[in-house]
N, C-alpha and C positions, 0 to 999 in steps of 0.2 A: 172620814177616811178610815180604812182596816189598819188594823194595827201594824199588820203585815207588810202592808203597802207603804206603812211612814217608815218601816223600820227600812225596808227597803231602797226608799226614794231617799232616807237618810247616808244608808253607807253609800250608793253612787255618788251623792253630791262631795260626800269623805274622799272617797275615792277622784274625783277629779280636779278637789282641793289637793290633795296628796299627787297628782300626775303633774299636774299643773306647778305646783312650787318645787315639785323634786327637779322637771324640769331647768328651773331659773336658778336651783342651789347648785345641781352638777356643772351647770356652764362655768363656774368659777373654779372647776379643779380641772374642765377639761381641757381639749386639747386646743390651739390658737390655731389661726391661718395667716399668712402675711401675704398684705399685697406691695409689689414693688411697682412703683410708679417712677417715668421720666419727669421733670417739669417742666423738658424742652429748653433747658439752660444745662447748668453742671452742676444741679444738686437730684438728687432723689429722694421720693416720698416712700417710705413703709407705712401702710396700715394693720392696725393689728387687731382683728376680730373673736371670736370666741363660734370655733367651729358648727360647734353644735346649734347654736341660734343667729349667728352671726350679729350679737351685740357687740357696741366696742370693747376692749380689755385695758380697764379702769385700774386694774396692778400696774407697775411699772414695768416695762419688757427691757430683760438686759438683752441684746445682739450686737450682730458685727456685720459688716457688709464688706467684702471680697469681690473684685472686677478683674475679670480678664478679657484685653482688646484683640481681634484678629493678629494682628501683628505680635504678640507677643507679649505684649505690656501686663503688668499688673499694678494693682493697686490693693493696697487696702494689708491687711484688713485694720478696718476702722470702726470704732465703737459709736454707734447711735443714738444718739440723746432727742430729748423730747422737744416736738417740737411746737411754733407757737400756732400752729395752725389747726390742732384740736388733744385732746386728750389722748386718743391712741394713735397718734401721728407722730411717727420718727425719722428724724435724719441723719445721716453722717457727720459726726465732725469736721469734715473737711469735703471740698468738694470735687465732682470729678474731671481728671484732665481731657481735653479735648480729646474727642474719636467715639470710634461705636466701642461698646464695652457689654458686657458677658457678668449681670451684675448678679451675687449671689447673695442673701443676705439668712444669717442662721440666729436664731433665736434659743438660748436657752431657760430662760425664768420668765413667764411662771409656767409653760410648759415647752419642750422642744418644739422648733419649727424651722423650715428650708424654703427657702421661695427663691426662683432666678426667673430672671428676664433679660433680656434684652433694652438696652438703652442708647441713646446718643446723645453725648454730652457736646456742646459747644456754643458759643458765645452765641448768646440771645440777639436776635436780628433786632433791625431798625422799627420793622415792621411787630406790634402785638400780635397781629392774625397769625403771624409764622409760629411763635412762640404757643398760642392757643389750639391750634392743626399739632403739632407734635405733643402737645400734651393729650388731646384728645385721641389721636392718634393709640398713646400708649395706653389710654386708659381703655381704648376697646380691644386693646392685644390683652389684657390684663385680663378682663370681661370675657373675653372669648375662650381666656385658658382656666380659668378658674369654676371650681363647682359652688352651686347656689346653694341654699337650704329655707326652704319658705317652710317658718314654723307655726304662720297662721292656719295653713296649708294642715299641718298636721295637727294643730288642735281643735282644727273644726271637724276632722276625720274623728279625731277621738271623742268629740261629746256627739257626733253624731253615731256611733257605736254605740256609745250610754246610751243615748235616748232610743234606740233598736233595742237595746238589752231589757232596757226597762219593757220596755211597751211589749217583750217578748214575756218577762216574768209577769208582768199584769195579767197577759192572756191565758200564763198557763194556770195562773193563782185561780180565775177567774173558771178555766173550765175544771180544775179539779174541786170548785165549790168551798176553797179558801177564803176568797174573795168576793162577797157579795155586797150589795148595795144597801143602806138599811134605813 
């Protein structure tokens, strides 16, 4: 191979060692998302992701979750603690009182974040399926409002660039008689 071509085919690989890792070190300073979830009883689910690739956020997240009901009520605000059902899953210390509730939940550490939805808190039926339909329920209001980020999506876009770039400096190496065969 030209010397040219390894020096070459050397920094791209650099280069997408370096996109690739910078990627996964920024997601830890940037910015979070929360999702609020009903459980179809009187507690609520936060998840708390890492915007930019949507992995979960393995820091601790301090927040508080504030409800306000049509009628007037409030609740809150109440601090969020971790909860047992995964690593970036939080809930409120306390749970909410019966009604539709107006639930906003605000995140400061490890970076700002705001999420509201919509919930109905009240006593878990006889029936699982009722409990399982309202949960599911929320979870596709959640899905509907919320934006995606498929980062497989963009790292196949990026090595497939490289590999255009390359295959573009080969050809030009190649006709200006840089590059030859030997």
């Amino acid at each position: 191979m030209n010397k040219t071509l390894r020096h070459a085919v050397t920094l791209l690989l650099a280069g997408l060692v370096l996109v690739l890792g910078a990627s996964a070190a920024a997601a830890d300073n940037g910015p979070i998302k929360l999702e609020v979830i009903g459980d179809g009883g009187h507690n609520v689910n936060v998840l708390a992701t890492w915007k930019k690739n949507g992995q979960p956020v393995e820091e601790v997240v301090e927040a508080t979750l504030t409800a306000t009901s049509a009628d007037g009520r409030s609740f809150g605000p109440v601090q969020l603690r971790s909860a047992s059902e995964g690593q970036n899953v939080y809930q409120p210390a306390e749970p909410l009182p019966n009604g539709e509730w107006n639930v906003t939940v605000t995140a400061t550490k490890p970076s700002k974040a705001r999420a509201t939805t919509k919930v109905t808190a009240k006593d878990l039926a006889a029936s699982p399926m009722a409990a399982a339909e309202a949960l599911t329920r929320d979870r596709a209001a959640v899905a509907d409002s919320g934006d995606s980020t498929d980062s497989l999506l963009k790292i196949g876009v990026i090595v497939l660039v490289a590999v255009l770039a390359l295959g573009a400096f080969a050809v030009i190496m190649r006709r200006r008689g840089l590059y030859a065969r030997r």
